[in-house]
C-alpha positions as CSV (number, residue, x, y, z in Angstrom):
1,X,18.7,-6.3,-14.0
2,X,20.9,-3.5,-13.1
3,X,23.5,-3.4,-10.3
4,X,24.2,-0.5,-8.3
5,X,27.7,0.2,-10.3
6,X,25.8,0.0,-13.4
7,X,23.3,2.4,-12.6
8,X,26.2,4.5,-11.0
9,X,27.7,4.7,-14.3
10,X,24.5,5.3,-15.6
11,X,24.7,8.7,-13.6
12,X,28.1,9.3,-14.5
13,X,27.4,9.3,-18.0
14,X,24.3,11.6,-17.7
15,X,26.2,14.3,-15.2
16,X,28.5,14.5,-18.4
17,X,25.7,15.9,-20.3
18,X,24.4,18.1,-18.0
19,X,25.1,22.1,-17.8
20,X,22.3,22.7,-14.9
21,X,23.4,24.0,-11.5
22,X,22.6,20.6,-10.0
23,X,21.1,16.9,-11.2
24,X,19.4,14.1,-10.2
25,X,19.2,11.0,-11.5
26,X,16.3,8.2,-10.3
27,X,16.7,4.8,-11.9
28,X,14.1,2.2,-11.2
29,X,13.1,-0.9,-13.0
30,X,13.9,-4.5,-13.3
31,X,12.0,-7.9,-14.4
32,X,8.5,-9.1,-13.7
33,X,6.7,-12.3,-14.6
34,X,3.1,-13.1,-14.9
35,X,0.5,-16.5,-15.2
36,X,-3.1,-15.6,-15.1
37,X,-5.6,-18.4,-15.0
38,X,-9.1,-18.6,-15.2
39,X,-12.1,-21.4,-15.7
40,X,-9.2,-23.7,-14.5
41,X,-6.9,-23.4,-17.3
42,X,-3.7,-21.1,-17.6
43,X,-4.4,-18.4,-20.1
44,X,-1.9,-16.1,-20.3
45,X,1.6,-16.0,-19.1
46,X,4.2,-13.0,-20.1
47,X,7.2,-11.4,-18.6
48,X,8.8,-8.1,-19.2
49,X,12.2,-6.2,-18.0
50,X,12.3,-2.9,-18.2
51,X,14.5,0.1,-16.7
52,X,13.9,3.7,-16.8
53,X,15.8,6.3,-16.1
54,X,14.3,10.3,-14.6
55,X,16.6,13.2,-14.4
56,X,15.7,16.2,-12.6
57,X,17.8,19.5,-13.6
58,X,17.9,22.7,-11.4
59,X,18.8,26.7,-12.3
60,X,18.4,29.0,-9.8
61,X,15.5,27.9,-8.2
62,X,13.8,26.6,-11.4
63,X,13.7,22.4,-12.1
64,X,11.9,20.0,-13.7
65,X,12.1,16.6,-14.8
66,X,12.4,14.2,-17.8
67,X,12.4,10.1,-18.0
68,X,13.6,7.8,-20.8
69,X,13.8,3.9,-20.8
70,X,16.4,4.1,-23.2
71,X,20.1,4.1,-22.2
72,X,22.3,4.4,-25.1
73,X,24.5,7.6,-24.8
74,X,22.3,9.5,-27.7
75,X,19.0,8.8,-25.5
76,X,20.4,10.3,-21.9
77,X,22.0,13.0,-23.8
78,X,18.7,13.9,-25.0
79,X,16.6,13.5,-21.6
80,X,19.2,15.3,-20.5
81,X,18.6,18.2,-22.8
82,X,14.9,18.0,-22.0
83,X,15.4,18.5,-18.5
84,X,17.1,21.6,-18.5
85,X,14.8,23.0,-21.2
86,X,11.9,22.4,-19.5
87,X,13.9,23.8,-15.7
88,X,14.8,27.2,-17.9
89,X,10.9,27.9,-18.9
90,X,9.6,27.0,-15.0
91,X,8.7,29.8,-13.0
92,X,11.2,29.8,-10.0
93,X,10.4,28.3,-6.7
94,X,11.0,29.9,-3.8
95,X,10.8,26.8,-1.7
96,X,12.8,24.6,-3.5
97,X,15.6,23.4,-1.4
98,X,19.2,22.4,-2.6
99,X,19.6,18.7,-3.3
100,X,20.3,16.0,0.0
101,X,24.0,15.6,0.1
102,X,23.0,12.0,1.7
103,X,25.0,12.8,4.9
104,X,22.5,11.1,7.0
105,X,22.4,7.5,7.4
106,X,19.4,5.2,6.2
107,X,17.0,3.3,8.4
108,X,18.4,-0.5,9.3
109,X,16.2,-2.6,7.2
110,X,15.6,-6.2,6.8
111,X,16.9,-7.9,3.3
112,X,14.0,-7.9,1.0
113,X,15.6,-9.6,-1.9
114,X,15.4,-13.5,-2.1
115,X,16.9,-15.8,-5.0
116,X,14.0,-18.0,-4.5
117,X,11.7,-15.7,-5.3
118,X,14.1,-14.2,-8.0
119,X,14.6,-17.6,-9.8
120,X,11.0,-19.0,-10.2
121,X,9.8,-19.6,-13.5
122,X,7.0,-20.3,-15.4
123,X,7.5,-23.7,-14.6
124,X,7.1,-23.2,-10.6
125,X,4.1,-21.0,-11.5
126,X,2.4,-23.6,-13.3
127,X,2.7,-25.8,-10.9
128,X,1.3,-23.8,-8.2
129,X,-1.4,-22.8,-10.0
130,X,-2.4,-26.9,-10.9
131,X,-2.5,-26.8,-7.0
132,X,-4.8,-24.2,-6.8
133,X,-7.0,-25.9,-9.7
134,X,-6.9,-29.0,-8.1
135,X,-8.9,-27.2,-5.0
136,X,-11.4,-26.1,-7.1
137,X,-11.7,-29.1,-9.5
138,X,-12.5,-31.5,-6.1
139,X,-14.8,-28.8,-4.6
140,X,-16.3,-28.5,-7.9
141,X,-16.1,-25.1,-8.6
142,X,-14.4,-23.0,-11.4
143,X,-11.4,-20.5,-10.3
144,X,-9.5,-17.3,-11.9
145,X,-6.3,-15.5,-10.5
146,X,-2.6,-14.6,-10.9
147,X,0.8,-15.8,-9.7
148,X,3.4,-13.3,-10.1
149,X,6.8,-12.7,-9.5
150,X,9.2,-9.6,-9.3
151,X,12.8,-8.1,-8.9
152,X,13.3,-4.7,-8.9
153,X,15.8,-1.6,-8.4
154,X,15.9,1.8,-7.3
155,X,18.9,4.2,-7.2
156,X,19.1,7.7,-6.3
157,X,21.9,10.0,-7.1
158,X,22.7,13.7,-8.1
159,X,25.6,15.7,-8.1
160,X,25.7,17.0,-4.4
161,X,27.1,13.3,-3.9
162,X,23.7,11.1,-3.1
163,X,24.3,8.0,-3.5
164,X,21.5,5.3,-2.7
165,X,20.4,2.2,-3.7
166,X,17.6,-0.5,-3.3
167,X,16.9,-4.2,-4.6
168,X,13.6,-6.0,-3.7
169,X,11.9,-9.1,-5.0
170,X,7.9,-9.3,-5.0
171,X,5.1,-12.4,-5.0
172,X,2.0,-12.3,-5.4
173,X,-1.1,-14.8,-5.4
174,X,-4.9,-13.9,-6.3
175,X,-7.4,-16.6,-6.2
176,X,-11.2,-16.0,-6.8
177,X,-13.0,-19.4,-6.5
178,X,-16.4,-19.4,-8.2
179,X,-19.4,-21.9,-7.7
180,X,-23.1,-20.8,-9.0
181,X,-24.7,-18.2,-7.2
182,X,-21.2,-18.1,-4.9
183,X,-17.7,-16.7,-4.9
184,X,-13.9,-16.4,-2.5
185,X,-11.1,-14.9,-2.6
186,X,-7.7,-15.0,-1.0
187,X,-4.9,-12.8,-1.6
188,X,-1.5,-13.0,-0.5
189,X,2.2,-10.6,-1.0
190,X,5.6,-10.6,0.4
191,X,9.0,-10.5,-0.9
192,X,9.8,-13.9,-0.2
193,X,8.0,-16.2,-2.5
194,X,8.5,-19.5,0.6
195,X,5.9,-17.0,2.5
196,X,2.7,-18.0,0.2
197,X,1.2,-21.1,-0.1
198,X,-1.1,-21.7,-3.0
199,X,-2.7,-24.7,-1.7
200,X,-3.7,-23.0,1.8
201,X,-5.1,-19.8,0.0
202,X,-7.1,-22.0,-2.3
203,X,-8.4,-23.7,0.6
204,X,-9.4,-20.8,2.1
205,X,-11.1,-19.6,-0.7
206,X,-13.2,-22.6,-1.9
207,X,-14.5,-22.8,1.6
208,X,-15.7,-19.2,1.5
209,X,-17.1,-20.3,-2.0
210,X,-18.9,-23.2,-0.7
211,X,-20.2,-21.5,2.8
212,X,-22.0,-18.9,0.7
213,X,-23.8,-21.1,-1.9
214,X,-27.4,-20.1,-2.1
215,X,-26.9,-16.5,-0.2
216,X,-29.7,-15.1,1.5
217,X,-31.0,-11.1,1.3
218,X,-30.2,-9.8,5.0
219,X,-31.8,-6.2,5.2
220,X,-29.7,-3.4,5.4
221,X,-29.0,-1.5,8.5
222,X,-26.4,-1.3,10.9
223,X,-24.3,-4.4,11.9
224,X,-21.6,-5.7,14.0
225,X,-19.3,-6.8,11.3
226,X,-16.1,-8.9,11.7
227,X,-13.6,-7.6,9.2
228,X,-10.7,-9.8,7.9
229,X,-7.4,-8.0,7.1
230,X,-7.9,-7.2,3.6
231,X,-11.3,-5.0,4.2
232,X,-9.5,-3.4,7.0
233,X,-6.5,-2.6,4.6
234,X,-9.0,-1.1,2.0
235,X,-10.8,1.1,4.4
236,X,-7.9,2.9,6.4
237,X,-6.1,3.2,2.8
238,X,-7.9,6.6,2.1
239,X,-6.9,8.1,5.1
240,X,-3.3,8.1,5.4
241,X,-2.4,10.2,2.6
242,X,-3.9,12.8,4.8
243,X,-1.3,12.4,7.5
244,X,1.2,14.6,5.1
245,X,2.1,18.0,6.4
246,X,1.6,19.4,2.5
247,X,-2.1,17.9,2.9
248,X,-2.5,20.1,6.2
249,X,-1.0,23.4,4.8
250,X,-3.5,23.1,2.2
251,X,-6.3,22.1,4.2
252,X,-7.0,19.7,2.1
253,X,-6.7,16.9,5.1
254,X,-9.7,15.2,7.6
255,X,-7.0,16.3,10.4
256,X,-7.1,20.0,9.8
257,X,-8.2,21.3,13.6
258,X,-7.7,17.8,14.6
259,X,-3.9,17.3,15.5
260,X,-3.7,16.1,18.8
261,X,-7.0,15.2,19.3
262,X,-8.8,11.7,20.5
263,X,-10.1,10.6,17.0
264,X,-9.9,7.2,17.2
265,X,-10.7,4.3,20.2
266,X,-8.1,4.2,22.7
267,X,-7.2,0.6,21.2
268,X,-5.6,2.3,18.0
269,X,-2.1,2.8,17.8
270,X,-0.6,3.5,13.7
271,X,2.9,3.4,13.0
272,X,4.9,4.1,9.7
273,X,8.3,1.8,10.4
274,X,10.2,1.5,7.3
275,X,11.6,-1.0,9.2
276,X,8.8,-3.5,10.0
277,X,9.9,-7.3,9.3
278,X,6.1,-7.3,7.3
279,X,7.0,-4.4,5.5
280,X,8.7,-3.7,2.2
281,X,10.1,-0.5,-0.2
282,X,13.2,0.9,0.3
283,X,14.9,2.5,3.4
284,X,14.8,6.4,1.7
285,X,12.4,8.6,-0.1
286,X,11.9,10.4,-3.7
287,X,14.9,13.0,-2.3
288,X,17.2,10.3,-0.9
289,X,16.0,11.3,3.0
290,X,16.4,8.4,5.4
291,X,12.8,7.3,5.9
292,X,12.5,7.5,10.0
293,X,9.8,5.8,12.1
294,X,6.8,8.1,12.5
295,X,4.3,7.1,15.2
296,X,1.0,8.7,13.8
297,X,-2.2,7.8,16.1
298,X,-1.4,6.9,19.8
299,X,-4.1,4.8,21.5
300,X,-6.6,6.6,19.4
301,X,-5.0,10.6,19.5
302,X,-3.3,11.9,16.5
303,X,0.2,12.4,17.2
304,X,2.1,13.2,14.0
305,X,2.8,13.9,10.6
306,X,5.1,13.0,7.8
307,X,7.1,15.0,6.2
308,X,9.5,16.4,3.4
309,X,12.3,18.5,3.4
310,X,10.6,21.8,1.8
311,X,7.2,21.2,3.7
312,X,9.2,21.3,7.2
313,X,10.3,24.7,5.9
314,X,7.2,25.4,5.4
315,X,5.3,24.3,8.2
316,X,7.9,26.0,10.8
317,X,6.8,29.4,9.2
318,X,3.0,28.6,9.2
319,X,0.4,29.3,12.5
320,X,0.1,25.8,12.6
321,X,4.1,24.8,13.8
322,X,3.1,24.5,17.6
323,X,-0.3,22.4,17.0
324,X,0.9,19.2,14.8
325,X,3.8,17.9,17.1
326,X,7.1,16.9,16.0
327,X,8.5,18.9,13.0
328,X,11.1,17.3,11.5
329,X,12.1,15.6,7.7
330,X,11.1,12.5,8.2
331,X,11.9,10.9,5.0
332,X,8.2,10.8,3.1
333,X,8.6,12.8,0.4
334,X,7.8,12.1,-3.2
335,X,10.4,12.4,-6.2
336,X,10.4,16.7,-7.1
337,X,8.4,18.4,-8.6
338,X,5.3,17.1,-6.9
339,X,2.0,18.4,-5.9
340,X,1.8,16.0,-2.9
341,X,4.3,16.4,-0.7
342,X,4.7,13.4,0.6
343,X,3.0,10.2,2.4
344,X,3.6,7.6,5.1
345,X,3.7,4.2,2.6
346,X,4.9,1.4,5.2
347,X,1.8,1.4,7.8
348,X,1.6,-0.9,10.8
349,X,-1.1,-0.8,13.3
350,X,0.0,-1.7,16.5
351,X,-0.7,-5.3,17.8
352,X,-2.9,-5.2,21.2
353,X,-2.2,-6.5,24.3
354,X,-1.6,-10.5,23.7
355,X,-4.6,-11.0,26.5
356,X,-6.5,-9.1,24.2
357,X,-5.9,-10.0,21.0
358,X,-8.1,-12.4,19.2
359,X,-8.7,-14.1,16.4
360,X,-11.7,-14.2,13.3
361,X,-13.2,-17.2,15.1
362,X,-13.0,-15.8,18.7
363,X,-14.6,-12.7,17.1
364,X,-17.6,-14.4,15.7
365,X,-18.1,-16.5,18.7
366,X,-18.0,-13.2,20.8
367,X,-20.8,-11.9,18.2
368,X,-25.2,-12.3,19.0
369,X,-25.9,-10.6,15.3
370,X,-23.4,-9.6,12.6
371,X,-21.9,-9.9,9.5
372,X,-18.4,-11.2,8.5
373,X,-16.6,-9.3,5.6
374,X,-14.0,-11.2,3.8
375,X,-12.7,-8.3,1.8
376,X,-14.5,-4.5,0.2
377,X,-14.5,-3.1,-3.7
378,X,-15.1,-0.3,-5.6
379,X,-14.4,2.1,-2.9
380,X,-14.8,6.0,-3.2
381,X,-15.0,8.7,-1.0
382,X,-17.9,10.2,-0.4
383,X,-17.1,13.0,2.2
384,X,-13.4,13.8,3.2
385,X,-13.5,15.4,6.7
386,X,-15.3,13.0,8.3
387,X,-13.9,10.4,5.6
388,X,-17.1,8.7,4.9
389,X,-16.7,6.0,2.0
390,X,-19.1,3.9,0.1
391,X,-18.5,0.8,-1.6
392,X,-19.2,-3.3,-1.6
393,X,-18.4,-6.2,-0.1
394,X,-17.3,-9.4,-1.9
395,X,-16.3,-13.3,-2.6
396,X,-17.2,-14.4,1.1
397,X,-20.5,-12.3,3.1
398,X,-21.9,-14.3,5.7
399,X,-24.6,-13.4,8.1
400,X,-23.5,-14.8,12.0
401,X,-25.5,-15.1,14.8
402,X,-25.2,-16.5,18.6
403,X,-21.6,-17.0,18.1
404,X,-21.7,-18.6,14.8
405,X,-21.3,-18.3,11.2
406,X,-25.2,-19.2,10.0
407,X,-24.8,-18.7,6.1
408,X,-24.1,-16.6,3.1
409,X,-25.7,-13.2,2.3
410,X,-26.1,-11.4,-0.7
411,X,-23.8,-8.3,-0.9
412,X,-24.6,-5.0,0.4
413,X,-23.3,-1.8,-0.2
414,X,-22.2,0.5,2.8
415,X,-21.5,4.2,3.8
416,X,-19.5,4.3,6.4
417,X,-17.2,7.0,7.9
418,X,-13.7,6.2,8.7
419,X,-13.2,8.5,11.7
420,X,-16.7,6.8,13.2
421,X,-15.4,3.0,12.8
422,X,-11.6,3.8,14.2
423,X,-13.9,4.8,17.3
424,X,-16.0,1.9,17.8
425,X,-13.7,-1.2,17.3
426,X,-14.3,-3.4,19.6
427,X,-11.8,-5.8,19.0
428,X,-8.3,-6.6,17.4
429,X,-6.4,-9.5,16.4
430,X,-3.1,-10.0,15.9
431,X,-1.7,-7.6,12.6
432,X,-0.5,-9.2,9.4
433,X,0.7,-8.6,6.0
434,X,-2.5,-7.6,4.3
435,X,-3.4,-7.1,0.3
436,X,-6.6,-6.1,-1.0
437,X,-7.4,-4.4,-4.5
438,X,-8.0,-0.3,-3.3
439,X,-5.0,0.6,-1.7
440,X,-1.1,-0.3,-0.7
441,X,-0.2,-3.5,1.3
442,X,-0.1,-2.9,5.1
443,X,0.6,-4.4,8.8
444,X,-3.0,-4.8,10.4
445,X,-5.4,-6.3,11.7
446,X,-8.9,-8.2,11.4
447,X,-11.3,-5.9,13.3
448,X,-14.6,-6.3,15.0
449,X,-16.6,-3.1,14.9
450,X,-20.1,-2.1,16.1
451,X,-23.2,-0.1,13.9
452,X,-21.2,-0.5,10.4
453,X,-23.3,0.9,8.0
454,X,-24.9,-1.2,5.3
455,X,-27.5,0.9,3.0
456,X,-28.7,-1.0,0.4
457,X,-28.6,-4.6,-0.6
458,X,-27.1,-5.8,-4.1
459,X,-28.6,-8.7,-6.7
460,X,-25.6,-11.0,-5.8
C-alpha cells in the first residue's frame, strides 16, 4: 500500500509533466479482502490491491480531470497529457476558484487505522465465519453473508503546495440467517476489526430467524413501529444530500423555503462531526478543505448547510445569503469538476437526554399495537419535497402488542414521508454505528415513531 512519501513522489513525478497553470493530483487505493459464504459453506474468497491515481489540470479558468491506475512514468505522462487536453477544449468557468494552498489546519481526528484489522487473513475469516455457521447449524437454519477487510489511502496534493494525507482500515460483517418461511439479518462496520463479533451478530440474527417462523399477514395501515438502527440509517440517508448549499441554489433541495424552520420533533438534533469516535473518512474534502463540524437540525429546526469553496461564493451573491445561516467553507465538497457540490458524509444524530433514552426492549414494552422493523430495502423516492419514500421491510418483521413482541409478520411495503416521521418520533435510544444496504454508515439511533405508513402487504 502506498505511504504518504510515495504517493508524494507520485505527485512530483506528475507536476514534471505538466504545462497547465495549476495541478492536482488525488491518489486513493489500497488492499481489500473478501470471504462470502452461503448454505453454510465458504464459497468464494478473493482479494485485490489497487491504486489509482486522478489529476486535475487548470488554464485560465478551464479544468478537467483524468485517472489512471497505472504508475509507470509513460502512464502519468500520458494522464497527464489527457488532462490538459480535455481543460483546453472546456468552456471556462467563471466560478472556478484557484486551488486550496492548505493553509488551514485539519479537524483533530481519532486514528482510524488498526494493524489488527490490517493483518487478518483468510485464515481469521474462516474462522469467524465457522462461528457464524456453527449458529445456524445448532439452530437449524442455513446462513449467507460476507467478512471483509480493508486498508486504504488517500492523498491530496497540487502545485499551490496542498499537501494531505489519509490511511484507514475497514471491517465488515453481513449475516442473513435463513429457516423455511423465515429470515435475519445483522450487519456490522468499523475500522477496528476487535469491534465486531461474529458470534453475537449470528446470535442476533438466528433469533430474529426463529421469532418469525410461520409469519402471519397483519393488514396494512398505519403503525407504531419500533425501528432498529439500520432502518433508521436507510430512511434519513436520502435526505442529507439535500443539506448542500449547491442543492439549495438549484432548488433542487426538500429545504428550499425551509431554512430555519421547525421541520422536525423538537427531540432531533443532526450533526456532521468528522470528528465523532463512531465515525470514519478522512479529516478533509475532494479540495483539501478541513472538514469542520456542521450542526444541521437543532431540536427539530434546520439550522445549516454544508458547503464548498465555490458554492460559498455563490451563495453570498444569491437572495438567499441572509435565510440559510452560517455561510462559510465548511469542508464538504466533492473532488472538481462536479455537478454536486458537496455533502455532509459523517452524520451523527444527537443522543437524548440519558433519562430519556431507551432501549429496543423498553420501546416495545412502552408499545399497545405496533410493529418492529429490523432493517428496510429497495428504497426509492417517490416525492422529494416532502421526501416521501417507498420500499420494504426485511429478515426480522414482528407484529407487538401490550408491551410485547407476539410473532412474525409477513412483510409490507410502506410510503412514508421523511419530513412526517422526523416529526412524530416519539422516542430515541442511545445512537450507534449503524450499516444498512441504501445508504452510508452513520451515528444514530433506534426510533419509535407513531402512524408509519404500511400500504400493502407482500407474499413473504
Amino acid at each position: 500500500m502506498l505511504t504518504k512519501e510515495q504517493s508524494h513522489d507520485i505527485f512530483e513525478r506528475i507536476k514534471k509533466f505538466s504545462t497547465a497553470d495549476e495541478i492536482e493530483v488525488y491518489i486513493s487505493g489500497g488492499r481489500s479482502a473478501l470471504t462470502r459464504f452461503a448454505n453454510n459453506f465458504i464459497h468464494q474468497n478473493v482479494a485485490d490491491e489497487n491504486h489509482a491515481v486522478s489529476i486535475r489540470t487548470a488554464f485560465d479558468g478551464r479544468t478537467a480531470r483524468a485517472t489512471t491506475n497505472k504508475l509507470d512514468e509513460d502512464s502519468l505522462r500520458r494522464v497527464v497529457q489527457s488532462a490538459e487536453s480535455l481543460s483546453k477544449v472546456q468552456h471556462p468557468n467563471p466560478d472556478l476558484l484557484p486551488m486550496t494552498e492548505g493553509n488551514e489546519p485539519l479537524t483533530l481526528i481519532p486514528s482510524r487505522w488498526f494493524e489488527e484489522t490490517r493483518t487478518v487473513g483468510p485464515q481469521e475469516r474462516a474462522a469467524g465465519v465457522n462461528e457464524i455457521v456453527k449458529v445456524a447449524k445448532r439452530e437449524k437454519l442455513v446462513t449467507a453473508g460476507i467478512f471483509s477487510v480493508s486498508e486504504y489511502v488517500e492523498g491530496l496534493f497540487n502545485s499551490r503546495g496542498l499537501a494531505r494525507f489519509h490511511q484507514q482500515t475497514s471491517s465488515e460483517i453481513s449475516i442473513t440467517m435463513l429457516g423455511d418461511d423465515s429470515s435475519g439479518w445483522q450487519k456490522a462496520n468499523s475500522p477496528d476489526v476487535r469491534n465486531l463479533n461474529p458470534v453475537a451478530l449470528a446470535e442476533v440474527a438466528a433469533r430474529k430467524a426463529r421469532q418469525s417462523t410461520a409469519p402471519r399477514e397483519l393488514a396494512p395501515g398505519k403503525y407504531t413501529v419500533i425501528l432498529e438502527p439500520a432502518a433508521v440509517l436507510d430512511l434519513v440517508g436520502f435526505m442529507f444530500y439535500d443539506f448542500a448549499g449547491l442543492a439549495l441554489l438549484d432548488q433542487r433541495s426538500f429545504l428550499n423555503n425551509r431554512m430555519g424552520s421547525n421541520l422536525f420533533g423538537e427531540n432531533i438534533t443532526i450533526h456532521d462531526n468528522v470528528s465523532h469516535p463512531l465515525q470514519s473518512g478522512s479529516p478533509f474534502d475532494g479540495e483539501g478543505a478541513p472538514r469542520q463540524h456542521v450542526t444541521l437540525v437543532e431540536k427539530g429546526a434546520i439550522k445549516n448547510l454544508v458547503y464548498a469553496r465555490a458554492t460559498v461564493e455563490k451563495m453570498k451573491k444569491s437572495e438567499l445569503a441572509g435565510k440559510v445561516g452560517d455561510v462559510r467553507p465548511t469542508g464538504h465538497g466533492f473532488l472538481l469538476p462536479n455537478e454536486v457540490g458537496e455533502a455532509p458524509l459523517n452524520v451523527v444524530f444527537a443522543p437524548p437526554e440519558t433519562r430519556n433514552a431507551k432501549t429496543v426492549d423498553e420501546m416495545v414494552a412502552s408499545t399497545e399495537r405496533g410493529v418492529w422493523v429490523t432493517r428496510l430495502w429497495y428504497i426509492r423516492e417517490v416525492e422529494p419535497y416532502e421526501k416521501i419514500l417507498t420500499g420494504m421491510t426485511r429478515d426480522g418483521t414482528f407484529y407487538v402488542e401490550n408491551g410485547k413482541l407476539q410473532y412474525g409478520i409477513r412483510n409490507f411495503r410502506f410510503n412514508q414521508s421523511l419530513v412526517e416521521l422526523l416529526s412524530k418520533v416519539d422516542a430515541l435510544s442511545i445512537p450507534v454505528r449503524a450499516s444498512g444496504e441504501e445508504s452510508f454508515d452513520m451515528v444514530v439511533p433506534a426510533m419509535k415513531v407513531r402512524d408509519f405508513n404500511f400500504t400493502e402487504v407482500t407474499k413473504f
